[in-house]
C-alpha positions as CSV (number, residue, x, y, z in Angstrom):
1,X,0.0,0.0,0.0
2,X,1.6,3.6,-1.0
3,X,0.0,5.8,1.7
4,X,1.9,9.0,0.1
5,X,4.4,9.8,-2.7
6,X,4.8,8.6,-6.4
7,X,6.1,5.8,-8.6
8,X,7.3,6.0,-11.9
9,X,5.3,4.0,-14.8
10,X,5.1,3.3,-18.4
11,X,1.5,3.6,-20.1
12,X,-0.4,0.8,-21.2
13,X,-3.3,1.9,-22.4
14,X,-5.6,4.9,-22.3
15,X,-9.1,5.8,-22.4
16,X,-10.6,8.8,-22.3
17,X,-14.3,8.8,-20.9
18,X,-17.6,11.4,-20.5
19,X,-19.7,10.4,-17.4
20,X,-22.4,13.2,-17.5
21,X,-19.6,16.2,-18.8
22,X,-17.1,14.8,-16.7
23,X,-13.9,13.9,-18.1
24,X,-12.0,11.1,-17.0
25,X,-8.9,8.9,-18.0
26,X,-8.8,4.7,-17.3
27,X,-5.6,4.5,-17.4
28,X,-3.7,0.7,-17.8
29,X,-0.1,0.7,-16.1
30,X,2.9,-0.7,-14.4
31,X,5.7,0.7,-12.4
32,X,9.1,0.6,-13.3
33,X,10.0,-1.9,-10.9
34,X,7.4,-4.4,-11.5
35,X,7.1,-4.4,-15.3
36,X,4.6,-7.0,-15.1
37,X,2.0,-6.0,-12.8
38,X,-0.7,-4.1,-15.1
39,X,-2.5,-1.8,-12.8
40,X,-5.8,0.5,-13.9
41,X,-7.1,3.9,-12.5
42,X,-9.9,6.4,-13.2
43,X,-8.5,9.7,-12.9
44,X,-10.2,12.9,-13.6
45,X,-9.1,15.1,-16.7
46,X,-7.6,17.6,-14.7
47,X,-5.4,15.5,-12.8
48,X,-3.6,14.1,-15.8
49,X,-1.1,15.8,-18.2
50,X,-2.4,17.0,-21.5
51,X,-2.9,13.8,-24.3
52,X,-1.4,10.6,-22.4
53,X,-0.8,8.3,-24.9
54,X,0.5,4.7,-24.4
55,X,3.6,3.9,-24.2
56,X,4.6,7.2,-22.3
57,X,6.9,7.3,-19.2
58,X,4.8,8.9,-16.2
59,X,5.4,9.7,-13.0
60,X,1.9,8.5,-10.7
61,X,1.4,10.5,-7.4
62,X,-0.7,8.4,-4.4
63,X,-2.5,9.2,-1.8
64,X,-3.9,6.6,0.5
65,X,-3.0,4.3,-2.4
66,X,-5.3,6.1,-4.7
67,X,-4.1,7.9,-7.6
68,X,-4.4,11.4,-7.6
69,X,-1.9,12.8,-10.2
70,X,-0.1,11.6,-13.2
71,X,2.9,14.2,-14.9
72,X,4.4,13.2,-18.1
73,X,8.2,12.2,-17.4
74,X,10.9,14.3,-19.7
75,X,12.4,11.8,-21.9
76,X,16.2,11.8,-22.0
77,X,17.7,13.1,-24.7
78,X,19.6,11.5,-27.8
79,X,23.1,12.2,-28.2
């Protein structure tokens, strides 16, 4: 159980839903360190970074063990 902080994740899969005007994501995931362990959350709109796609590294943000943010992690750079 995360009571407080944040993990960092790869995307799996996105959806974005209306329920009555009110935009939220399902999002599909799994933490870095446990590539195999597909989680979902239903986060609202305004709470996630603009256009999550899958595939993208994010960081999540807990609370109680419930989701409550998710930023877009800066990709590194090519040389």
């Amino acid at each position: 159980m995360i009571m407080s902080g944040s993990k960092q994740a790869t995307i799996h899969q996105v959806q974005l839903i209306d329920i009555h005007g009110t935009r939220f994501y399902d999002l599909a995931y799994a933490h870095t360190e446990a590539p195999a362990a597909i989680r979902t959350t239903r986060v609202g709109a305004e709470s996630v970074y603009e256009q999550p796609q899958a595939g993208d590294q994010a960081q999540i943000s807990y609370l109680m063990n419930v989701v409550v943010a998710v930023a877009r992690l800066k990709q590194k750079e090519q040389l």
